[in-house]
C-alpha positions as CSV (number, residue, x, y, z in Angstrom):
1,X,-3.2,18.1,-93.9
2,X,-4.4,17.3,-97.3
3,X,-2.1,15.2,-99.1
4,X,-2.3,14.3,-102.9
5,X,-1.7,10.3,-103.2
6,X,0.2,9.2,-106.2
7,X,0.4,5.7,-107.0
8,X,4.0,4.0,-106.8
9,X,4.7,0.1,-106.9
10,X,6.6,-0.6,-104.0
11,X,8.5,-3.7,-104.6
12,X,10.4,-4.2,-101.6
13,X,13.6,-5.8,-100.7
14,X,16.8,-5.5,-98.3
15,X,19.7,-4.7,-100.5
16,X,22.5,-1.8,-100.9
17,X,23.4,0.4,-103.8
18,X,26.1,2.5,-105.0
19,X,26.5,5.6,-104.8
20,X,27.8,8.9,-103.8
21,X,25.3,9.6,-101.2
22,X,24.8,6.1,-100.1
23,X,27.7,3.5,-98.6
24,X,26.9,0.0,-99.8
25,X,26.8,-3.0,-97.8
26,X,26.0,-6.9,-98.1
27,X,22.6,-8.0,-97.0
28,X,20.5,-10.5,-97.4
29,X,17.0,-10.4,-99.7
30,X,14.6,-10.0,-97.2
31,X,11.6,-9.8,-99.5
32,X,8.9,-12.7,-100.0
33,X,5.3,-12.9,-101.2
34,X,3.3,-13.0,-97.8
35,X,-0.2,-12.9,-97.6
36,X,-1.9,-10.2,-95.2
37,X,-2.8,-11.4,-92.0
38,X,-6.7,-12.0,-91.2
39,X,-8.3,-8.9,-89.1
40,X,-11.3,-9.9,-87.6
41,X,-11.6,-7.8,-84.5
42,X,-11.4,-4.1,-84.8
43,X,-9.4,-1.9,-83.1
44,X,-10.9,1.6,-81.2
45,X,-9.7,4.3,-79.2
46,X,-6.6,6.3,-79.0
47,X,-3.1,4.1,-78.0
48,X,-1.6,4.1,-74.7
49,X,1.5,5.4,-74.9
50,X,4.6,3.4,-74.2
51,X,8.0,5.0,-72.8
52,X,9.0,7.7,-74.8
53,X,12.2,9.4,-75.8
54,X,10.6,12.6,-75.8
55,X,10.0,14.4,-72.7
56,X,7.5,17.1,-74.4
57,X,3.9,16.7,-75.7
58,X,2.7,14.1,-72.8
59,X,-0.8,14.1,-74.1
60,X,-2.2,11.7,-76.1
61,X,-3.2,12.3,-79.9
62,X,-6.6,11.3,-80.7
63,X,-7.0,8.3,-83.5
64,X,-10.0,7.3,-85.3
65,X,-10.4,4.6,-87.4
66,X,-12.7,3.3,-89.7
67,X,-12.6,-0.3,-90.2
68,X,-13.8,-2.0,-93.3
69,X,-14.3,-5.2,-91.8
70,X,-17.6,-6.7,-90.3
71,X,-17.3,-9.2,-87.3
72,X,-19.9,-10.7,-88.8
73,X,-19.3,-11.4,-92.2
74,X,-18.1,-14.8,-93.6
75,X,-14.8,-16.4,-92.9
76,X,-14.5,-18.2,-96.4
77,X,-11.5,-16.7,-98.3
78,X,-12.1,-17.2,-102.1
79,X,-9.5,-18.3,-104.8
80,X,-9.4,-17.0,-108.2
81,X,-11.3,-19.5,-110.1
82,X,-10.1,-20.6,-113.6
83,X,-12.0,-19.8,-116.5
84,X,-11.6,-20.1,-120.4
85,X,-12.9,-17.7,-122.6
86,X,-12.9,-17.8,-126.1
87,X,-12.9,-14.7,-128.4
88,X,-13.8,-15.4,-132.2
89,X,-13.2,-13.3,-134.9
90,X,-14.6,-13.1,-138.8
91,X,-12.2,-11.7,-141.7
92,X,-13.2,-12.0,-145.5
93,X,-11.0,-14.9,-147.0
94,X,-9.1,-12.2,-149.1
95,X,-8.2,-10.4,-146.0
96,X,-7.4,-13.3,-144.3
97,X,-4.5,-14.4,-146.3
98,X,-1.0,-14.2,-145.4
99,X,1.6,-13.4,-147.3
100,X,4.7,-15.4,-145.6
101,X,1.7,-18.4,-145.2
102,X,0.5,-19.8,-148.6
103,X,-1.8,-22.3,-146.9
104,X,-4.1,-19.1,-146.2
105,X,-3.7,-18.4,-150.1
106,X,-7.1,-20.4,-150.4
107,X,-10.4,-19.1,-151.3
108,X,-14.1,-19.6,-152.9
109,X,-14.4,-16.7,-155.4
110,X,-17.3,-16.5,-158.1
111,X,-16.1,-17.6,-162.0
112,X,-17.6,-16.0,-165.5
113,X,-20.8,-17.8,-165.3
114,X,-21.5,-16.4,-161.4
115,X,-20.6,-20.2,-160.4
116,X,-18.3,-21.2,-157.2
117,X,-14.5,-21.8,-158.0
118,X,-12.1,-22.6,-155.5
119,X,-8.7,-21.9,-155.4
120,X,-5.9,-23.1,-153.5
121,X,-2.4,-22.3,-153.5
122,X,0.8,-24.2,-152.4
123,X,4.7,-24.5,-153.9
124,X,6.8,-27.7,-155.4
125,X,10.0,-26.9,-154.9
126,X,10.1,-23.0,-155.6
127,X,7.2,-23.2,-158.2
128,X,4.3,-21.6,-157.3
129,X,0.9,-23.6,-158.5
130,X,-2.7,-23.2,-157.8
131,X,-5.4,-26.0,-157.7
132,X,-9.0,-24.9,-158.9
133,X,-12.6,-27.1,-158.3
134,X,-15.3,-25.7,-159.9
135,X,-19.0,-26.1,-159.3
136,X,-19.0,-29.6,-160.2
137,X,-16.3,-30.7,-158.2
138,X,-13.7,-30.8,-161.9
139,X,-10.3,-30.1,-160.4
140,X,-7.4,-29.0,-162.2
141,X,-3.7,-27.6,-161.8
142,X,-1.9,-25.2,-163.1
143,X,1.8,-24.1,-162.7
144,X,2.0,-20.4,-162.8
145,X,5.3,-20.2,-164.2
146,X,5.9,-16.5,-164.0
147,X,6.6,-16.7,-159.7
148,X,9.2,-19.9,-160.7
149,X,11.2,-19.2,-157.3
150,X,8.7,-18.1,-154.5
151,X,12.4,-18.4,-152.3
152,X,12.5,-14.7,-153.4
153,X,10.8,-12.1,-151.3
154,X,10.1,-9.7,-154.9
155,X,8.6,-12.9,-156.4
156,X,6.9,-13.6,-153.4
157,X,5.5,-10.2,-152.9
158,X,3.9,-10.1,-156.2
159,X,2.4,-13.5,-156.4
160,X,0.6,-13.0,-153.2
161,X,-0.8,-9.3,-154.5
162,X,-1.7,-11.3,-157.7
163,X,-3.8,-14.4,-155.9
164,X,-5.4,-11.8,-153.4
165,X,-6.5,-9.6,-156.4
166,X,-7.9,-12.6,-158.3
167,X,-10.0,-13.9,-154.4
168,X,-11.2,-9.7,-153.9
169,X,-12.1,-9.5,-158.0
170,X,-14.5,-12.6,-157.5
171,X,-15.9,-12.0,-154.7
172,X,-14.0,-13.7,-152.3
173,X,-14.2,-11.3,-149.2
174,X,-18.3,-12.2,-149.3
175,X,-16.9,-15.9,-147.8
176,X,-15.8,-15.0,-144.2
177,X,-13.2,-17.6,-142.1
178,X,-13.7,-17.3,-138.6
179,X,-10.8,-18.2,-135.9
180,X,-11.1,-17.9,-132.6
181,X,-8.6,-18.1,-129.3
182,X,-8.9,-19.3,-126.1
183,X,-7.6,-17.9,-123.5
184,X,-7.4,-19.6,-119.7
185,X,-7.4,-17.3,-117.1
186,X,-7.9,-17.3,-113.4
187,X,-10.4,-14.6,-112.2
188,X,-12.3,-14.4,-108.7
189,X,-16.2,-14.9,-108.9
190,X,-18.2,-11.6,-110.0
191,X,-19.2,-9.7,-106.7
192,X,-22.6,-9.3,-105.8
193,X,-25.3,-8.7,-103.2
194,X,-25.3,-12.3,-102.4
195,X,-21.0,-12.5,-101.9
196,X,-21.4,-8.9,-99.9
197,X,-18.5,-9.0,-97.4
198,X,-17.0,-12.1,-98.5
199,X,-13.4,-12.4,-99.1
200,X,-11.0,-12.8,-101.6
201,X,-7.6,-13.6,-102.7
202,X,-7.6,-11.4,-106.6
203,X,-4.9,-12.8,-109.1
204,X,-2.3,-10.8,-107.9
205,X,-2.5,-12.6,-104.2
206,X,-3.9,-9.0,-102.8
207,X,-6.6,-9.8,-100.2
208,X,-9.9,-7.7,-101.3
209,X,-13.7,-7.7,-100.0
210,X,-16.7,-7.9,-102.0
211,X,-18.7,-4.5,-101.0
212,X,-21.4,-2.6,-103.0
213,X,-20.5,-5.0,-106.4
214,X,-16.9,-4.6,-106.3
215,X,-14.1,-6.2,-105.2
216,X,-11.8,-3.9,-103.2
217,X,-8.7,-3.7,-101.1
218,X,-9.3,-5.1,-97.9
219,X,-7.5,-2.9,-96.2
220,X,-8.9,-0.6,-92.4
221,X,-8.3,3.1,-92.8
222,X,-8.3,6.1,-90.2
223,X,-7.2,9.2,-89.3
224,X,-4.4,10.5,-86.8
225,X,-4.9,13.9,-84.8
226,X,-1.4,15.4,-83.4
227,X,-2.3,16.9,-80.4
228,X,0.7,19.2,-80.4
229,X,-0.3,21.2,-83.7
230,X,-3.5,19.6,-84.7
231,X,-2.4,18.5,-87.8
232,X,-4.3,15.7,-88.8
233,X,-2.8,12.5,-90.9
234,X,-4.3,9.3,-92.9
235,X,-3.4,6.2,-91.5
236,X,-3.7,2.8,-92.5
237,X,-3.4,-0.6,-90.9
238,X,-1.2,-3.3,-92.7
239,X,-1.0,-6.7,-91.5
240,X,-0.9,-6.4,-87.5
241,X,0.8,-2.6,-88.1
242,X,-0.3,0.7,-88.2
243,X,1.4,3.2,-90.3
244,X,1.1,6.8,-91.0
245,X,-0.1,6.7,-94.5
246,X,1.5,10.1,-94.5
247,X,4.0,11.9,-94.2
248,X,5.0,13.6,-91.1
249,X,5.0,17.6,-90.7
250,X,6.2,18.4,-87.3
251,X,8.1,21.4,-87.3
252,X,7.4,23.0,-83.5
253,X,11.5,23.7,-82.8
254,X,10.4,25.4,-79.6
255,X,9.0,22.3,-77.9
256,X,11.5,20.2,-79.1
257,X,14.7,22.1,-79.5
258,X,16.2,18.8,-81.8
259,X,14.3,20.3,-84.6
260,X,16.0,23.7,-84.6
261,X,18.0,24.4,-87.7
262,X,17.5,20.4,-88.4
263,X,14.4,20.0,-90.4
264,X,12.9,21.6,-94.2
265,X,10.3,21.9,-96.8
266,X,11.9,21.2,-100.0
267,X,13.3,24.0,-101.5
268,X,12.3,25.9,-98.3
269,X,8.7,26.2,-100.2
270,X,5.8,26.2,-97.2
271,X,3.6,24.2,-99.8
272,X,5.7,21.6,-100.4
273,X,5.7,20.4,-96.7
274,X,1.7,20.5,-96.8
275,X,1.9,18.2,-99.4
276,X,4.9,16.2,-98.9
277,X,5.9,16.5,-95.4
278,X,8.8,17.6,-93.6
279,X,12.8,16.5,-94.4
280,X,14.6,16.2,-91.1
281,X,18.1,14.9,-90.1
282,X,18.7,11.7,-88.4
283,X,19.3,13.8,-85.1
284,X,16.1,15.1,-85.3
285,X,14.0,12.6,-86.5
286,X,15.2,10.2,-83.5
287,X,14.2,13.8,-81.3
288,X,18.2,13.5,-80.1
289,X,18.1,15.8,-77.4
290,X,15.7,14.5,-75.3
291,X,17.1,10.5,-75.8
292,X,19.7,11.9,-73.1
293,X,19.6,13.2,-69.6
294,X,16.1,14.1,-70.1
295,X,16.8,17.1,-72.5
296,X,19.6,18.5,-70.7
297,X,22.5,18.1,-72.9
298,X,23.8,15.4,-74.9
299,X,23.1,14.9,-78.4
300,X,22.6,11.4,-80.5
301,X,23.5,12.0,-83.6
302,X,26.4,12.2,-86.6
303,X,29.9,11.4,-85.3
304,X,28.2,11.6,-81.7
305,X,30.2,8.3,-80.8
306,X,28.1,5.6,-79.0
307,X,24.3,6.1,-79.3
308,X,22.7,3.8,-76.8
309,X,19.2,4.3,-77.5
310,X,16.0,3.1,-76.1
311,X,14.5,-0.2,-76.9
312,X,11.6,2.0,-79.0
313,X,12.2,5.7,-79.5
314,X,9.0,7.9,-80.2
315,X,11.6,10.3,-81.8
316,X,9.7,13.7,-83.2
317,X,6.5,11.0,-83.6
318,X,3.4,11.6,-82.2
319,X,2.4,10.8,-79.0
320,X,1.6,6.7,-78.6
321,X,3.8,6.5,-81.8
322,X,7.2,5.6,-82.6
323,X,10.3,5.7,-85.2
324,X,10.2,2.2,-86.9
325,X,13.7,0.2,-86.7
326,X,14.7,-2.4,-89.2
327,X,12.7,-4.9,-88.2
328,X,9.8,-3.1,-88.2
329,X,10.2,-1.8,-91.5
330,X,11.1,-5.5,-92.8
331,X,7.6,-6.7,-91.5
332,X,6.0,-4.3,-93.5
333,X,8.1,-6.1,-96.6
334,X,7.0,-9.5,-96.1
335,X,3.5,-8.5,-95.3
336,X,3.0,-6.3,-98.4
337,X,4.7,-8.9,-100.7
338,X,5.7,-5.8,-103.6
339,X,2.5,-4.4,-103.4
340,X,2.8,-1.7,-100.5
341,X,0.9,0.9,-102.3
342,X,-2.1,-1.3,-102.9
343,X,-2.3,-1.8,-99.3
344,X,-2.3,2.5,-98.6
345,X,1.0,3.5,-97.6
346,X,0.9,6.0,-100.3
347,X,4.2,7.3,-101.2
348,X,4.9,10.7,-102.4
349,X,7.7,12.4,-104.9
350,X,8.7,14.0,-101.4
351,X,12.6,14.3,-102.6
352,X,15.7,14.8,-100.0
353,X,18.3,17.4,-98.3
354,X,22.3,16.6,-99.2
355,X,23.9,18.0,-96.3
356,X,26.4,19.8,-99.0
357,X,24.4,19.9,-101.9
358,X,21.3,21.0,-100.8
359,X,17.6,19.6,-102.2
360,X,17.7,17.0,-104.4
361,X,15.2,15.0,-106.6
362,X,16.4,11.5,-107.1
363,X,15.6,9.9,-110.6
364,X,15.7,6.9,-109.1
365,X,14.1,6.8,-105.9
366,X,10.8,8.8,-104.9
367,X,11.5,9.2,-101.6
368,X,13.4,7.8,-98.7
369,X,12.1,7.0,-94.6
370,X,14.1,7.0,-91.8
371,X,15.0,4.5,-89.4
372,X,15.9,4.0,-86.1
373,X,18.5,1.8,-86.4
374,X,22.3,2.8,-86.2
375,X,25.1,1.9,-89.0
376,X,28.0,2.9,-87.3
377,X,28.7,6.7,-85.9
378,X,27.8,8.6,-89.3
379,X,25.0,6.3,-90.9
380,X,21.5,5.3,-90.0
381,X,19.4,2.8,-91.9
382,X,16.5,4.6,-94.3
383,X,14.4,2.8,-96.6
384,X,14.3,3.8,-99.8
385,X,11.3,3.6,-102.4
386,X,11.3,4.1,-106.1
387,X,8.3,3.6,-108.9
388,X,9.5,0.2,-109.3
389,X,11.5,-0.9,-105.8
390,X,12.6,-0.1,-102.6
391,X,15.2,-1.3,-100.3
392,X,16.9,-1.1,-96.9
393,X,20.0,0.9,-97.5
394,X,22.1,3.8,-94.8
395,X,22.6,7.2,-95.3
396,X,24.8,9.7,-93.6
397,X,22.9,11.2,-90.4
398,X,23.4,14.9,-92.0
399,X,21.1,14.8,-95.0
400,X,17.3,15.0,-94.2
401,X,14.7,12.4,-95.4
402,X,11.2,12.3,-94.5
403,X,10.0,10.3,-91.5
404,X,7.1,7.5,-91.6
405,X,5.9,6.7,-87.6
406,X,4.2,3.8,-86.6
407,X,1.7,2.8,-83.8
408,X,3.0,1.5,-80.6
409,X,1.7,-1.7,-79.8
410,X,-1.6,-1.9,-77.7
């Protein structure tokens, strides 16, 4: 499945808004800054599965990866060294005078005889004067009684036109004043062939690599194969997790009747589930009728009553993958520290389904991501993400959201 990555800051927090869609509840900020984990051994094969809640699709899918660490490379991790650089600039002394300054109302300009005068400006009380030295160092003062309250902006205004006419008609641009600013900054040493595979903590407090002269994400990739429909999905490995860095399109209601009637393509559009996934219910994402009496009868689910489900539920997930559950999904916070999409996980525009109001684009959020985990007999926990947020909120069971599954552990 090709899928077009847009790029979304996911700040991530625990939290609960108001609105008519969502019930709001206290919670506690469960956000922090954590650096990624170190990965120095790589990980190969396709995953053993663990118990299921799904009694169809026993066979394995088939995961690649492709890991952009080296076993070998070295274990220092590099700070962000501090530097100061210092950026001059050169402006004609008639262009370099303020207005709302008059100690910049000073200026070497060329008299009658093609001789060196200087002027400088400055205010007794609200009198403007203006000192001159000429060529031989002769200074004198005159009080230029015409600007008599430089307290007034008009009087002000024309005084400085005045003095910057009489610096530009002698010359005075041809004398240039140079300032410059400093500027401290932290930055991480410039990569190269002899810091190849080194790495590095940027400015931000990403981890990156040094490879081929650039610092880059560290971050291992691969790729997903769902052996029930052979769609293919992007994955991507953060901190000690693997996530689909997609999102899922499962949509066989055949071989797993929990889908029938219970899962979308936004606006019903075929493209937009090749692009964005698929929207599915609570009921179906969790893959409720086969969490009971093997797939003979009872479903888990809104107003269903007491939903005892298994300690990990595969759900509509691939096989050796699993729905996340709070927890789960509040690793992933601390390990990405706000910056989820830097580390892959990619999220999409995908939208949602209001169980009475049909598809719906939320100006707020981009998407939400089921969970697992219950709230009560009508809710379930989703995580929500926006351009600038995302939190840990519930949602009525009914609507559909798209689903996120991650790899059961090894």
């Amino acid at each position: 499945m090709t899928v077009a990555i847009s790029c979304l800051l996911f700040v991530l927090v625990a939290c609960g808004d108001d609105d008519s869609d969502f019930a709001t509840r206290p919670s506690d900020d469960s956000s922090s800054s954590v650096m990624p984990k170190s990965n120095d051994s790589e990980t190969s094969g396709s995953s053993s599965s663990t118990k299921s809640s799904s009694s169809s699709a026993k066979s394995s899918s088939s995961v690649t990866l492709q890991s952009s660490s080296s076993s070998s490379r070295p274990t220092e991790i590099l700070e962000p060294e501090i530097t100061v650089n210092e950026t001059c600039t050169e402006v004609g002394a008639c262009d370099a005078m303020v207005k709302t300054d008059i100690s910049t109302w000073h200026f070497v300009r060329k008299d009658g005889f093609d001789r060196d005068m200087e002027y400088i400006y400055f205010v007794e009380g609200t009198q403007l004067m203006v000192k001159t030295i000429d060529y031989k160092g002769v200074e004198d003062i005159d009080t230029l009684k015409v600007y008599s309250d430089m307290t007034n902006e008009i009087s002000q205004e024309y005084a400085f036109n005045a003095a910057k006419l009489t610096c530009k008609n002698g010359g005075g641009n041809d004398n240039k004043i140079k300032s410059c600013v400093k500027d401290t900054v932290k930055t991480l040493p410039k990569c190269n062939t002899n810091l190849e595979g080194v790495i590095g903590i940027d400015t931000t407090g990403i981890k990156v690599i040094c490879r081929e002269n650039e610092w880059q994400i560290d971050v291992e990739y691969g790729s997903l194969m769902d052996d029930r429909d052979g769609q293919s999905y992007k994955i991507v490995k953060i901190g000690d997790q693997w996530w689909m860095a997609e999102n899922l399109n499962y949509a066989d209601s055949i071989a797993t009747p929990s889908l029938s009637g219970k899962s979308w393509c936004f606006n019903n559009e075929p493209d937009s589930c090749t692009k964005y996934g698929r929207l599915y219910t609570w009921a179906a994402a969790i893959d409720s009728v086969a969490v009971y009496d093997d797939g003979d009868g009872v479903n888990c689910g809104f107003h269903a009553g007491s939903c005892t489900l298994p300690e990990k539920v595969r759900g509509i997930c691939p096989s050796g993958w699993h729905m996340p559950d709070t927890t789960e999904w509040n690793t992933l916070f601390d390990e990405v520290g706000g910056k989820g999409d830097a580390y892959g996980f990619s999220v999409l525009p995908a939208g949602y389904r209001h169980d009475d109001d049909g598809f719906l684009n939320d100006d707020d959020y981009a998407t939400e991501f089921w969970s697992v985990t219950v709230y009560g007999d009508i809710s379930a926990y989703v995580m929500r993400v926006s351009r600038v947020r995302g939190i840990l909120d519930f949602a009525i069971m009914v609507h559909a959201f798209s689903v996120r599954c991650l790899k059961d552990d090894p």
